[in-house]
GUBA-959811 format. One record per residue: residue number from 0; residue in three letters; x, y, z of N, C-alpha, C, O, CB in turn. Coordinates in nm, 4 decimals. Glycine has a CB too. Example, Ala and Ser with C-alpha at 12.3 -4.5 7.8 and 13.67 -1.06 7.14 Angstrom:
<sites>
(0,"ALA",(1.3190,-0.5690,0.7800),(1.2300,-0.4500,0.7800),(1.3200,-0.3300,0.7800),(1.4236,-0.3319,0.8465),(1.1308,-0.4473,0.9046))
(1,"SER",(1.2850,-0.2250,0.7080),(1.3670,-0.1060,0.7140),(1.2900,0.0030,0.7870),(1.3409,0.1138,0.8039),(1.4084,-0.0598,0.5725))
</sites>
This chain:
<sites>
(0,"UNK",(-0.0577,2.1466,-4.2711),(-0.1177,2.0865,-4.1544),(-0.1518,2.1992,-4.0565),(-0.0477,2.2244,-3.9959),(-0.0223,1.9805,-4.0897))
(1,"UNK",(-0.2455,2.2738,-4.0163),(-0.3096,2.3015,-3.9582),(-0.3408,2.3028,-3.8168),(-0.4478,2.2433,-3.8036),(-0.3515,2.2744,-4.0062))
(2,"UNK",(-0.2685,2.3691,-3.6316),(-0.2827,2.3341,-3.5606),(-0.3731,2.3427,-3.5343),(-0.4447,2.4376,-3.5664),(-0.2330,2.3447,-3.5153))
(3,"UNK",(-0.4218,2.2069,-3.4358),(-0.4977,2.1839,-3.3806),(-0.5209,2.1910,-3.1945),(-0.4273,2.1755,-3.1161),(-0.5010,2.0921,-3.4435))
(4,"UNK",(-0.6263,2.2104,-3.1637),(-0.6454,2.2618,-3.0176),(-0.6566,2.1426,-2.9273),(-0.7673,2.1013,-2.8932),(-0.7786,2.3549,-3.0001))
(5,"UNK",(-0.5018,2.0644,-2.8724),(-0.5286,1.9863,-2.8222),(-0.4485,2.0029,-2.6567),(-0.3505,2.0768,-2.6474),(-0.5068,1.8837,-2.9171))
(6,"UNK",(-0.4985,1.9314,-2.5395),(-0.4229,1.9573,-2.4707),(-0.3870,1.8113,-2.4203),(-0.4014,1.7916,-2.2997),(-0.4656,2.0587,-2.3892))
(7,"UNK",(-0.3478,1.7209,-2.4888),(-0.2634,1.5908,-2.4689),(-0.1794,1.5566,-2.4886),(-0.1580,1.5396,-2.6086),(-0.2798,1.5159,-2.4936))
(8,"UNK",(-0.0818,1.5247,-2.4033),(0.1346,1.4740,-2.3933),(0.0949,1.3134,-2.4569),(0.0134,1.2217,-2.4669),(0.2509,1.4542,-2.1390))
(9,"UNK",(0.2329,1.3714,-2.4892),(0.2600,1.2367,-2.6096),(0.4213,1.2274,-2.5611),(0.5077,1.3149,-2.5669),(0.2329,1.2861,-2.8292))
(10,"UNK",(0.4307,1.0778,-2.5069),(0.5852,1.0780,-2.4693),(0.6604,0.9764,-2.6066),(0.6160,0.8654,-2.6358),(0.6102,0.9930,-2.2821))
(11,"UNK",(0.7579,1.0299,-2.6651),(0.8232,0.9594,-2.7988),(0.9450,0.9344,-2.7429),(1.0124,1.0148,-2.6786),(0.8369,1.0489,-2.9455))
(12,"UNK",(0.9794,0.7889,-2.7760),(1.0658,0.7369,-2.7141),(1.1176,0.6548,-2.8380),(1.0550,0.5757,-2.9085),(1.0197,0.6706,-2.5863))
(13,"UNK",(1.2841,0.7055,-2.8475),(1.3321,0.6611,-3.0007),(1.4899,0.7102,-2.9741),(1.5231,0.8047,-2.9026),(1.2371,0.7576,-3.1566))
(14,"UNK",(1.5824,0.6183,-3.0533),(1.6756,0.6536,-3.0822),(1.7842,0.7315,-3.1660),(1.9063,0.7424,-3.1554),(1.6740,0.6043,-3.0732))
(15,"UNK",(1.6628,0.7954,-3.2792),(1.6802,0.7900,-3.3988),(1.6712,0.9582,-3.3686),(1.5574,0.9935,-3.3998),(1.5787,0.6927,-3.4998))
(16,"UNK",(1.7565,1.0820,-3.3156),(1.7587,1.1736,-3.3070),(1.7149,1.2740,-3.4144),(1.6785,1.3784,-3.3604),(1.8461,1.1721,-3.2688))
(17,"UNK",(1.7064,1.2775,-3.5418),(1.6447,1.3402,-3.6661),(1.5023,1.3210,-3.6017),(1.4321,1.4001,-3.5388),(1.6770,1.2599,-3.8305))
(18,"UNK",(1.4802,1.1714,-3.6432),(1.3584,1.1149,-3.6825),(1.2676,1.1616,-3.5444),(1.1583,1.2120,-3.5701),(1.3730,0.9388,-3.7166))
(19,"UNK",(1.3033,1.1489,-3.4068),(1.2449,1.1783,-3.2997),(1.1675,1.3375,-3.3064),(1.0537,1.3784,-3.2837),(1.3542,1.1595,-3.1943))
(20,"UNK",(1.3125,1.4070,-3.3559),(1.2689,1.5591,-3.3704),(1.1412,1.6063,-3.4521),(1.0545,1.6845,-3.4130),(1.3817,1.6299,-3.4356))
(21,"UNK",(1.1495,1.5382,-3.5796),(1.1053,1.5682,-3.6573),(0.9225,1.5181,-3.6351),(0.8210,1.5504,-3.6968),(1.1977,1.5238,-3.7581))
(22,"UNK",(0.9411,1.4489,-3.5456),(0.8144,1.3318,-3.4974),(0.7590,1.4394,-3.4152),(0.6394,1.4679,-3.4208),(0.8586,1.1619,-3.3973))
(23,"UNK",(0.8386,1.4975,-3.3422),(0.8103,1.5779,-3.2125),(0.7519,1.6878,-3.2714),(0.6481,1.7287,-3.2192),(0.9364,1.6179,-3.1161))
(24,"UNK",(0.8202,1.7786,-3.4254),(0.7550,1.8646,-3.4681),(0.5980,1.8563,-3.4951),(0.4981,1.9175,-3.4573),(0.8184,1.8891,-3.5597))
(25,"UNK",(0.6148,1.7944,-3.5440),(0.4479,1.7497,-3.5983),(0.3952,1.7220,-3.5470),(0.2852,1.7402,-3.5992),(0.4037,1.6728,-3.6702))
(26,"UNK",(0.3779,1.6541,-3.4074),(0.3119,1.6555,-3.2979),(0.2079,1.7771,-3.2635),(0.0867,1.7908,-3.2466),(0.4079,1.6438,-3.2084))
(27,"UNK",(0.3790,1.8928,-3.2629),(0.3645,1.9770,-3.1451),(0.2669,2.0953,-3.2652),(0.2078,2.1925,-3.2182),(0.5493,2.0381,-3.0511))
(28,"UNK",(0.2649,2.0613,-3.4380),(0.2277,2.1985,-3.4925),(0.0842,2.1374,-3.4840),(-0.0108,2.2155,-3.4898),(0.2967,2.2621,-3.6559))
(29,"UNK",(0.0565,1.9747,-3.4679),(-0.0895,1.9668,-3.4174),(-0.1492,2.0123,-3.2928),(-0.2674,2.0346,-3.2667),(-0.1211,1.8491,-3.4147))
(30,"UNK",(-0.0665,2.0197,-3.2357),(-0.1447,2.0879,-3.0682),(-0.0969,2.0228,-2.9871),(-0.0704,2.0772,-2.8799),(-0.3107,2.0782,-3.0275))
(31,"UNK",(-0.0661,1.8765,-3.0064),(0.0133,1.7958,-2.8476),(0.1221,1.8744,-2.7832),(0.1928,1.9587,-2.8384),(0.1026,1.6365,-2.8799))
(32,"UNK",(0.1255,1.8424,-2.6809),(0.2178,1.8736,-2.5863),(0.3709,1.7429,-2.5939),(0.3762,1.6347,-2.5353),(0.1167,1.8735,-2.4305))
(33,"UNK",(0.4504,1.7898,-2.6630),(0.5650,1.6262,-2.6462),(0.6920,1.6437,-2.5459),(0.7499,1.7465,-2.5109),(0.6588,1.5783,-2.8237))
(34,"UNK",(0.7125,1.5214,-2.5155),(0.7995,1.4763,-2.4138),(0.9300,1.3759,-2.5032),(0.8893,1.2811,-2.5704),(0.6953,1.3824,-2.2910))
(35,"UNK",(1.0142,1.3916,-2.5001),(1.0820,1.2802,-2.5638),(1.2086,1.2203,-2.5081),(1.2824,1.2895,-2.4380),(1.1105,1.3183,-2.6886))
(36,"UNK",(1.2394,1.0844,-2.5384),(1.2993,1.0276,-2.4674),(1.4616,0.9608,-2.5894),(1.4264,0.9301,-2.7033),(1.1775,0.9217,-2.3916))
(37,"UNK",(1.5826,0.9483,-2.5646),(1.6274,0.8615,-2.6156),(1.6630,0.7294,-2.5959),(1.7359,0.6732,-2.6778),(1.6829,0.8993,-2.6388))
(38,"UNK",(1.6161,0.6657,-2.4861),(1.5958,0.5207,-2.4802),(1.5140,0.4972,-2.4017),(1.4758,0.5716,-2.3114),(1.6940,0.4447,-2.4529))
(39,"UNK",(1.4595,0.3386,-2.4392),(1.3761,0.3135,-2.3350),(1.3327,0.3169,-2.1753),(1.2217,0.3162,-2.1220),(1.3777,0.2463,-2.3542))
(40,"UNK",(1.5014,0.3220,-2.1077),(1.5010,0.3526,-1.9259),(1.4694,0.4926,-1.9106),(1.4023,0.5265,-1.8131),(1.6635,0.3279,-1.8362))
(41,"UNK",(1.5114,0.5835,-1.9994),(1.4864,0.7424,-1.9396),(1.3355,0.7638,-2.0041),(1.2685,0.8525,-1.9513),(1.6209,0.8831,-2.0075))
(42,"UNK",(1.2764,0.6904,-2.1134),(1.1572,0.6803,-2.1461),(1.0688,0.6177,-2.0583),(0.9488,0.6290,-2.0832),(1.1544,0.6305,-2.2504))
(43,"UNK",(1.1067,0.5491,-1.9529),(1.0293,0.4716,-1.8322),(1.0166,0.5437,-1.6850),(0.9348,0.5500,-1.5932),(1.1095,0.3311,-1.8050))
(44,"UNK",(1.1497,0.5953,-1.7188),(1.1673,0.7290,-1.5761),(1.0997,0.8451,-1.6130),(1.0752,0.9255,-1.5230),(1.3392,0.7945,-1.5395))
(45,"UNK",(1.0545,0.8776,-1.7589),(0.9659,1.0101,-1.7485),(0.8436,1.0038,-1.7368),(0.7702,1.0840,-1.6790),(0.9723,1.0901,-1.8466))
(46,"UNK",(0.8060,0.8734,-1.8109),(0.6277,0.8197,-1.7952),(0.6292,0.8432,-1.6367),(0.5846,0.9448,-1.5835),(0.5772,0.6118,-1.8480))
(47,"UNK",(0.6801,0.7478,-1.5767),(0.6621,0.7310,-1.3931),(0.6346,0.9085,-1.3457),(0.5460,0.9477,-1.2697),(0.8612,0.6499,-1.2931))
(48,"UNK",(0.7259,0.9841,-1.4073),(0.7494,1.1199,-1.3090),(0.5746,1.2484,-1.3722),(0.5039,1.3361,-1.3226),(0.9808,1.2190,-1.3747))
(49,"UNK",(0.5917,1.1547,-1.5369),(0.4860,1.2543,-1.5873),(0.4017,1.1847,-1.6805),(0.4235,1.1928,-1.8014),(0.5461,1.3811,-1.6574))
(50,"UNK",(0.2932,1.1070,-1.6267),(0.2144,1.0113,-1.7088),(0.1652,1.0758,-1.8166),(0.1041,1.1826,-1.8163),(0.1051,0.9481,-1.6401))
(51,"UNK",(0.2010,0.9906,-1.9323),(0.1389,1.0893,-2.0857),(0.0261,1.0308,-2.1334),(-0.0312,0.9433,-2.0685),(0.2444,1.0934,-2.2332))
(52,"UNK",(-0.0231,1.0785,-2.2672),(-0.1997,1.0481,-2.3048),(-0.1435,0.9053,-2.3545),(-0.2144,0.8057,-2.3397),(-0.3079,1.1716,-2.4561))
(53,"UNK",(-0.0163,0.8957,-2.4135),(-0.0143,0.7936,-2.5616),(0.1513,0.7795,-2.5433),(0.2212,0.8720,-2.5018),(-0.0797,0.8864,-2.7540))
(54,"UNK",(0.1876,0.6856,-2.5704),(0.3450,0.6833,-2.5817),(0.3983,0.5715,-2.7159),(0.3678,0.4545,-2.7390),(0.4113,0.6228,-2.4136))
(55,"UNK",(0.4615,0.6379,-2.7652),(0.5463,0.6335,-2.9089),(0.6241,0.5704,-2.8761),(0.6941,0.6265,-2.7918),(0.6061,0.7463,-2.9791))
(56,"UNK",(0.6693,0.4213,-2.9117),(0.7837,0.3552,-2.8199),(0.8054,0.2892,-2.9567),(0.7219,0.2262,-3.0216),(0.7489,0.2504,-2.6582))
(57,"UNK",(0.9751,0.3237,-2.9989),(1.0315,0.2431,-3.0708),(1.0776,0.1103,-3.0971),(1.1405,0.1094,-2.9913),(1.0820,0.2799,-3.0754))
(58,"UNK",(1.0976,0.0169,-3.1365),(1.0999,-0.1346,-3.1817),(1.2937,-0.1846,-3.0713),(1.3398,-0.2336,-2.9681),(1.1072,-0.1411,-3.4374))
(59,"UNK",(1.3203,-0.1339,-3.1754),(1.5015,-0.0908,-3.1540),(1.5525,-0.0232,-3.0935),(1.5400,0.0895,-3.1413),(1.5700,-0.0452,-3.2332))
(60,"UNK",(1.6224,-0.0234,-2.9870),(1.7072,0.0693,-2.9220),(1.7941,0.0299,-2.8190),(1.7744,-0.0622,-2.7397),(1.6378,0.1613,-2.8744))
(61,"UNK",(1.9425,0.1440,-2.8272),(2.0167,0.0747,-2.7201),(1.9665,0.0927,-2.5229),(1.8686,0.1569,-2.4850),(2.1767,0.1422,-2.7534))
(62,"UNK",(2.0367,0.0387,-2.4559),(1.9976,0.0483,-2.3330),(1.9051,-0.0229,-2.2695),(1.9308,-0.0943,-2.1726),(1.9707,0.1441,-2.3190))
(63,"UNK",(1.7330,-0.0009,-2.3458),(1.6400,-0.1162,-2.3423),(1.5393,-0.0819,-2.4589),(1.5004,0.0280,-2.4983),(1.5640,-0.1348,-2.1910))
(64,"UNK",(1.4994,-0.2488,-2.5157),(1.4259,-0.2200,-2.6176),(1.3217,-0.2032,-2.6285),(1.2591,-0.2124,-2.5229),(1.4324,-0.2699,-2.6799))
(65,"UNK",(1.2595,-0.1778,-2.7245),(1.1102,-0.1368,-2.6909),(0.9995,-0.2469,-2.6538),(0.8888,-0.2121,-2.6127),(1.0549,-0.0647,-2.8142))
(66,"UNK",(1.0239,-0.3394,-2.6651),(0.9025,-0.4724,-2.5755),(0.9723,-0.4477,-2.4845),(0.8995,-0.3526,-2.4559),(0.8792,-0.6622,-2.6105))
(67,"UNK",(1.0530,-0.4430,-2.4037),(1.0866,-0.4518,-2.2872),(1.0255,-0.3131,-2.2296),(0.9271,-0.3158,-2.1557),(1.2359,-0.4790,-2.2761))
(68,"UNK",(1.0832,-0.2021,-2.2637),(1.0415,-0.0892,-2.1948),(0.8929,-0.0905,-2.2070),(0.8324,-0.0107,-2.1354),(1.1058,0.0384,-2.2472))
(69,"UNK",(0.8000,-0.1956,-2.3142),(0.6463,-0.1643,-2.2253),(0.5836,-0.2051,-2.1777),(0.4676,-0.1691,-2.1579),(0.5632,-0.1346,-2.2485))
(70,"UNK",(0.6840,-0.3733,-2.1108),(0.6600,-0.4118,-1.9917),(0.6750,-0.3413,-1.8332),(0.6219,-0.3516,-1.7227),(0.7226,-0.5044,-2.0032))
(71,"UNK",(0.7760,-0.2692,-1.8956),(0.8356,-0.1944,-1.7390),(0.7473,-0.0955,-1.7688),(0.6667,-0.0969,-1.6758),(1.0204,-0.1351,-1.7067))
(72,"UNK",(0.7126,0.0015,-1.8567),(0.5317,0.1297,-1.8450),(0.4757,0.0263,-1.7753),(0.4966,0.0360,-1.6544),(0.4000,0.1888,-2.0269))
(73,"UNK",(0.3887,-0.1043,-1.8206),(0.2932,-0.1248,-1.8159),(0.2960,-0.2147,-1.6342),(0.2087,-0.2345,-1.5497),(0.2567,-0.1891,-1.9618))
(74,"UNK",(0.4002,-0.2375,-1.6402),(0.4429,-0.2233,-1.4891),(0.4301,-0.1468,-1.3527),(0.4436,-0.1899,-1.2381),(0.5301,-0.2114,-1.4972))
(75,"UNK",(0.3947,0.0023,-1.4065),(0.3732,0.1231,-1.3248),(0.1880,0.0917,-1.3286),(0.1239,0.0463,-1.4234),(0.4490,0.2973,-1.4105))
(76,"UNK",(0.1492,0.1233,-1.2264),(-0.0021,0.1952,-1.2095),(-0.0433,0.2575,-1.2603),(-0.1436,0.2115,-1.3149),(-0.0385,0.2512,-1.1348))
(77,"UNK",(-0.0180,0.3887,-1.2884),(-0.0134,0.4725,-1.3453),(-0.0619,0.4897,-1.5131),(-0.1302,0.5643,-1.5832),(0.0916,0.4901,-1.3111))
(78,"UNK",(0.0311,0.3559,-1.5249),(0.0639,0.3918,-1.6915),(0.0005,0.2316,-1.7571),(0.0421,0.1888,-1.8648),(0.2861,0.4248,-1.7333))
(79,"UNK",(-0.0807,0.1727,-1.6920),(-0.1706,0.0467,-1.7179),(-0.2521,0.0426,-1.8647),(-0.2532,-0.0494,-1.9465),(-0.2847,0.0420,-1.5957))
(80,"UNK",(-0.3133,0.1597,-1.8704),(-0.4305,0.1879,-1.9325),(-0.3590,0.2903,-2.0849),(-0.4031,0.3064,-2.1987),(-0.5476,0.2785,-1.8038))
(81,"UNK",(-0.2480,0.3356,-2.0231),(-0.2161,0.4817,-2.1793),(-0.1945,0.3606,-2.2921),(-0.1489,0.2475,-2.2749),(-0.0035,0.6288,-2.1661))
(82,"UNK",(-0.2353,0.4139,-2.3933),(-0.1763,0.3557,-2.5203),(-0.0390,0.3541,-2.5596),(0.0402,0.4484,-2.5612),(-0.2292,0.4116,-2.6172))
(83,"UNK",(-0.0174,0.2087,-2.5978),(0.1138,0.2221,-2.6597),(0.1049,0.1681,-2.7670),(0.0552,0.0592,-2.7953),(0.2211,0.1737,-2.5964))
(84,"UNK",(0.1735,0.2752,-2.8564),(0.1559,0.2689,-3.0087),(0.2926,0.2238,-3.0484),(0.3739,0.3140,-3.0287),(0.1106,0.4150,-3.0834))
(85,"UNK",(0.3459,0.1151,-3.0976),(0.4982,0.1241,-3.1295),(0.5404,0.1260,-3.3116),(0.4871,0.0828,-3.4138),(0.5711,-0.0257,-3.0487))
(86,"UNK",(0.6542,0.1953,-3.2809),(0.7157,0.2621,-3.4231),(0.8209,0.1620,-3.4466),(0.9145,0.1117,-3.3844),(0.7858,0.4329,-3.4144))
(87,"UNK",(0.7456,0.1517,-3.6055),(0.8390,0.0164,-3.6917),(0.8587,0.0858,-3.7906),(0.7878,0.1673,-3.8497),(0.7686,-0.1420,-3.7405))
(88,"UNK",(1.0328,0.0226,-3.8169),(1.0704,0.0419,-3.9846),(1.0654,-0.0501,-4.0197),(1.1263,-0.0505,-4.1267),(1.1883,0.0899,-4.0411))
(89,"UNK",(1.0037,-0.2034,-3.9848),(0.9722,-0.3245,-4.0463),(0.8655,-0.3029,-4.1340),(0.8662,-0.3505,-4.2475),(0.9423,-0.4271,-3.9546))
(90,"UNK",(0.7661,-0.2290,-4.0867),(0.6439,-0.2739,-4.2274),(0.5198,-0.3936,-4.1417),(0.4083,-0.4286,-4.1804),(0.7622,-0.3974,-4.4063))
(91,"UNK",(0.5757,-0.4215,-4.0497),(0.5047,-0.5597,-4.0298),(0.5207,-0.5754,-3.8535),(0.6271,-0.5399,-3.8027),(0.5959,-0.7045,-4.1331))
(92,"UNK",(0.4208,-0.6243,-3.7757),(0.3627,-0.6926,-3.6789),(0.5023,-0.7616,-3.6271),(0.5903,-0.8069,-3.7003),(0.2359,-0.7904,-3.7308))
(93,"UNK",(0.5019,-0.7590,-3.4911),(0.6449,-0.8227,-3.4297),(0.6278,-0.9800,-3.4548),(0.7266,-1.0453,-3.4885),(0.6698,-0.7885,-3.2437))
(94,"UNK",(0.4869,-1.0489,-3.4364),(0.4585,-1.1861,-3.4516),(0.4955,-1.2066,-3.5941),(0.5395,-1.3212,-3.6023),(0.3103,-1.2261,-3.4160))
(95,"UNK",(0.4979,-1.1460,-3.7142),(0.5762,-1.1498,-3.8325),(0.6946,-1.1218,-3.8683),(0.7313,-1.1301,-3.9855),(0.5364,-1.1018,-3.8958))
(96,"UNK",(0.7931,-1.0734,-3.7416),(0.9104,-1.0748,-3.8009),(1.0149,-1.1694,-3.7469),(1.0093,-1.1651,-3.6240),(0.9536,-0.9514,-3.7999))
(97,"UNK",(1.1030,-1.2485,-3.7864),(1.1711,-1.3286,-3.8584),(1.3337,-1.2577,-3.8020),(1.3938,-1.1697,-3.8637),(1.1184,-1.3217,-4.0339))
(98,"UNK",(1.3729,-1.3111,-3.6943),(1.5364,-1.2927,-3.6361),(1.4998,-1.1701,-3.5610),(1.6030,-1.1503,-3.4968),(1.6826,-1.2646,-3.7643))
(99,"UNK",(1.4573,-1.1216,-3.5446),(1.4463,-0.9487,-3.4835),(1.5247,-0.9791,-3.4057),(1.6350,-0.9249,-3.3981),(1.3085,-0.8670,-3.4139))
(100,"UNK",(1.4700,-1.1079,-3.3023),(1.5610,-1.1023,-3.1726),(1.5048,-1.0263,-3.0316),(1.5669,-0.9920,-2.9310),(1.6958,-1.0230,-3.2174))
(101,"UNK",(1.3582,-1.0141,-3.0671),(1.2537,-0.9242,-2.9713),(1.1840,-0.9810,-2.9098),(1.0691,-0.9704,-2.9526),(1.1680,-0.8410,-3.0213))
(102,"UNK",(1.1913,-1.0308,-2.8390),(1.0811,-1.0829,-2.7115),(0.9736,-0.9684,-2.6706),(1.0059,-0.8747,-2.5977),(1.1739,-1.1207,-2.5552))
(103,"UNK",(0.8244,-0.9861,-2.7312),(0.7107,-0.9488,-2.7331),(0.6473,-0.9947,-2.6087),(0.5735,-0.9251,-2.5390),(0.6538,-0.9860,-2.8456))
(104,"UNK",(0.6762,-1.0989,-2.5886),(0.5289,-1.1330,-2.4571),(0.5736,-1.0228,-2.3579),(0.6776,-0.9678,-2.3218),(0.5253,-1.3315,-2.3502))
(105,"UNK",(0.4165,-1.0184,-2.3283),(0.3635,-0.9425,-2.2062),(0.4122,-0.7706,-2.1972),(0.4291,-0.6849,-2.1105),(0.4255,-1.0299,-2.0669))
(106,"UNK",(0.4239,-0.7878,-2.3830),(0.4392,-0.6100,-2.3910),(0.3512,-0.5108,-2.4044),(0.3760,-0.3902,-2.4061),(0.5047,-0.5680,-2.4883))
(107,"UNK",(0.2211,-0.5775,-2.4165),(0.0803,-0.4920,-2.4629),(0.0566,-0.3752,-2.5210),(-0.0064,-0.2730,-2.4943),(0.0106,-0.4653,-2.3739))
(108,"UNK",(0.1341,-0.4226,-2.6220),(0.1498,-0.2813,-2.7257),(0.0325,-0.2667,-2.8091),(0.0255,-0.3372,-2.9098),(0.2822,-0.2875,-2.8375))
(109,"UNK",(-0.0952,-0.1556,-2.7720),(-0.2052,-0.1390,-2.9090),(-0.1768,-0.1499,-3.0288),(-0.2504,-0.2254,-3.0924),(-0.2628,-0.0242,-2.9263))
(110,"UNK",(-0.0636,-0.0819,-3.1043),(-0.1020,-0.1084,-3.2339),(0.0409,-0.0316,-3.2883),(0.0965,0.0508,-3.2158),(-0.2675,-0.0447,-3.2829))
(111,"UNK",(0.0882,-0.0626,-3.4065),(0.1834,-0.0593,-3.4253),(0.2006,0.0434,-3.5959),(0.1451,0.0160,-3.7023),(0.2203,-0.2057,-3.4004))
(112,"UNK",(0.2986,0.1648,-3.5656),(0.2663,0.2471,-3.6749),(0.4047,0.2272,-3.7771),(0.5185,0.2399,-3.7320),(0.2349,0.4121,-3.6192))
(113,"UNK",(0.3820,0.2003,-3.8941),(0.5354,0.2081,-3.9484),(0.5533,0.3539,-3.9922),(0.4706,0.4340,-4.0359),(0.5688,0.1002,-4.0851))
(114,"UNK",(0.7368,0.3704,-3.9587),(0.7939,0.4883,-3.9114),(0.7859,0.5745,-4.0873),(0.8281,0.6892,-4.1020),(0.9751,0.4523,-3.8235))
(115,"UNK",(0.7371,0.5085,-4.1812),(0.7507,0.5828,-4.2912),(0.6099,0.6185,-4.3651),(0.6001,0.6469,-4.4845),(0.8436,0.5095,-4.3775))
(116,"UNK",(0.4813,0.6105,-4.2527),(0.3653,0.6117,-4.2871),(0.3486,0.7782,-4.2764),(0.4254,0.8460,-4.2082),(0.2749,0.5117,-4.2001))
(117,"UNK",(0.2189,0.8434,-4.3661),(0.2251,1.0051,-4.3882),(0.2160,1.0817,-4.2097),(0.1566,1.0339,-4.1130),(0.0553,1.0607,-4.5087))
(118,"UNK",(0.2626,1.1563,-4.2133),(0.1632,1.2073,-4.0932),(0.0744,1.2368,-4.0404),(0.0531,1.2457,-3.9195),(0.1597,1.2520,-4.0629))
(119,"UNK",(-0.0030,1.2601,-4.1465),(-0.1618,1.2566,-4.1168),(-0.2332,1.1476,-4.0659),(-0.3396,1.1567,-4.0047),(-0.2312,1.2788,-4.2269))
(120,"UNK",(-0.1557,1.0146,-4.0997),(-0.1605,0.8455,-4.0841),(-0.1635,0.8598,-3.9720),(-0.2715,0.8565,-3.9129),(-0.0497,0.7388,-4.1325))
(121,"UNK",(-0.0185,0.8850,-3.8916),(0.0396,0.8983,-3.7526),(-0.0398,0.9748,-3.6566),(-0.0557,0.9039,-3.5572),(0.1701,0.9612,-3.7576))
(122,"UNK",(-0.0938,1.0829,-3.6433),(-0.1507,1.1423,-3.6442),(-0.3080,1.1108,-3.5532),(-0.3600,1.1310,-3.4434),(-0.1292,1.1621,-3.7587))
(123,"UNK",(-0.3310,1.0581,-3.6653),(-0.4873,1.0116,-3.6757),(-0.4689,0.8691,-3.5851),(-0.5573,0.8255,-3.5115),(-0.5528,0.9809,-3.8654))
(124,"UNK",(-0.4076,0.8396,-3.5944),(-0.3709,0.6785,-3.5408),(-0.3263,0.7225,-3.3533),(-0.3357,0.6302,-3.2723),(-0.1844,0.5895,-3.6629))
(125,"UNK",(-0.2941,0.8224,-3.3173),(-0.1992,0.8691,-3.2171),(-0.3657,0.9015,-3.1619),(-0.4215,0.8299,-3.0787),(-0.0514,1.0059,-3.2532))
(126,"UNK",(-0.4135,0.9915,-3.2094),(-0.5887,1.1100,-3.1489),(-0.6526,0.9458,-3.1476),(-0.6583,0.9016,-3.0328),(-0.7126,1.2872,-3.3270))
(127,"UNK",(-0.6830,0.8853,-3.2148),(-0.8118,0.7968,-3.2096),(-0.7678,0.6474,-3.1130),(-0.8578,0.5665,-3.0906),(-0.8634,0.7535,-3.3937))
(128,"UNK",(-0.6602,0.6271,-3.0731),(-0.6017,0.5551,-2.9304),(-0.6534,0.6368,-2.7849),(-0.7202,0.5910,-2.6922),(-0.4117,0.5626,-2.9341))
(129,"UNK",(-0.5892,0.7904,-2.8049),(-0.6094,0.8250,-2.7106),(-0.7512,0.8671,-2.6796),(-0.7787,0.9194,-2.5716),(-0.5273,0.8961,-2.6975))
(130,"UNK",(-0.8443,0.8440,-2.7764),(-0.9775,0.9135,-2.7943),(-1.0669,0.7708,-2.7532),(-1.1831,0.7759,-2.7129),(-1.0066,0.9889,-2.9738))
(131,"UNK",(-0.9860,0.6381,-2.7722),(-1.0564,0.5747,-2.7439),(-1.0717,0.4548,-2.5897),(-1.1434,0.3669,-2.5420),(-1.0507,0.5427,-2.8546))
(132,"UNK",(-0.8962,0.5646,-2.5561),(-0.8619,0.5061,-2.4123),(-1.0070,0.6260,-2.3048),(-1.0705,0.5866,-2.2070),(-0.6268,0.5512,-2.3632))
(133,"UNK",(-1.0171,0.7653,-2.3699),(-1.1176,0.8316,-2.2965),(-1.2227,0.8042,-2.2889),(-1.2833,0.8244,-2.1837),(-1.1325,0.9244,-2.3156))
(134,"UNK",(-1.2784,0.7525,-2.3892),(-1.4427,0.6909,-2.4233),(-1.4261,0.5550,-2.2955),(-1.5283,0.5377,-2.2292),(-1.4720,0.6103,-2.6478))
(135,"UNK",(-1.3493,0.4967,-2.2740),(-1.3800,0.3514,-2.2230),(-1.3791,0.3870,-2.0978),(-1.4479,0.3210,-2.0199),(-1.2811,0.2269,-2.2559))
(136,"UNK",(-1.3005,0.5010,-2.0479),(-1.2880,0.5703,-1.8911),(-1.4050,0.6490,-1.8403),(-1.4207,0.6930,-1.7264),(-1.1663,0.6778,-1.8826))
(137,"UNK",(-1.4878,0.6598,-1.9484),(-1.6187,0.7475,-1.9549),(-1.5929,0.9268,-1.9524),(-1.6694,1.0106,-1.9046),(-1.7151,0.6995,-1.8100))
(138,"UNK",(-1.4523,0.9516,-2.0242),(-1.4586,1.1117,-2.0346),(-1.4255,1.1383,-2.1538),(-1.4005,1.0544,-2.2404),(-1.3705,1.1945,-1.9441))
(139,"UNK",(-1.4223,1.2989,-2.1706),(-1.4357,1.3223,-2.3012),(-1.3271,1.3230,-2.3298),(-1.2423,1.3156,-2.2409),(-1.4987,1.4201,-2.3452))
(140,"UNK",(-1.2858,1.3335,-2.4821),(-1.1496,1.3935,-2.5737),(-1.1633,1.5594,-2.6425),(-1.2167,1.6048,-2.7437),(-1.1293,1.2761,-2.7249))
(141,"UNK",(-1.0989,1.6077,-2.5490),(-1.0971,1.7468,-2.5981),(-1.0678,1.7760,-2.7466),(-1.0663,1.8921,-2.7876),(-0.9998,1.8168,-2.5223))
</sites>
């Protein structure tokens, strides 16, 4: 993988300390700039302090979960418009899963990546959110 010349923060917000790191690597050998969080409240206190392009918000986690924490982003001014991409080890859409125990409404999550898809997947899925939150604002994507 090949870095790439980018200058856009990506805040990853996850519990899963390997998996975060390892998320964060690959980010960072593409060119993003990453921020990372281990739960959703200190993931809500860093968006507020340092608004990012795209935020990686996990399904599961202790403290607060991830529909919740992107009511409270999407709560801020600020952070109305960034993409939120959320990371599943389900395989499947929150409206398809069955006991989770996740209250979805009013989380406005874009689109949802499962956590075992290639990176190039991730990747590509992460640039073309944030490429397409710039197009609608009328600026470019570096």
């Amino acid at each position: 993988m090949a870095a790439a010349q980018c200058s856009r923060t990506i805040l990853l917000i996850d519990d899963d300390d390997d998996y975060r790191e390892a998320l964060a690597l690959m980010f960072e050998v593409s060119g993003y700039r990453v921020r990372c969080a281990g739960n959703g409240r200190d993931g809500v206190r860093m968006a507020a302090e340092e608004p990012p392009d795209a935020i990686l918000l996990d399904f599961l986690m202790p403290v607060m979960n991830g529909p919740e924490t992107s009511r409270r982003l999407r709560a801020l001014s600020a952070l109305r418009d960034v993409p939120i991409l959320a990371l599943t080890a389900f395989g499947r859409r929150p409206d398809e899963l069955d006991g989770a125990g996740l209250d979805f409404s009013g989380s406005d999550i874009q689109g949802y990546l499962e956590k075992a898809a290639e990176p190039e997947a991730l990747i590509e899925r992460v640039a073309s959110a944030i490429a397409a939150l710039a197009s609608a604002q009328g600026r470019e994507h570096p």
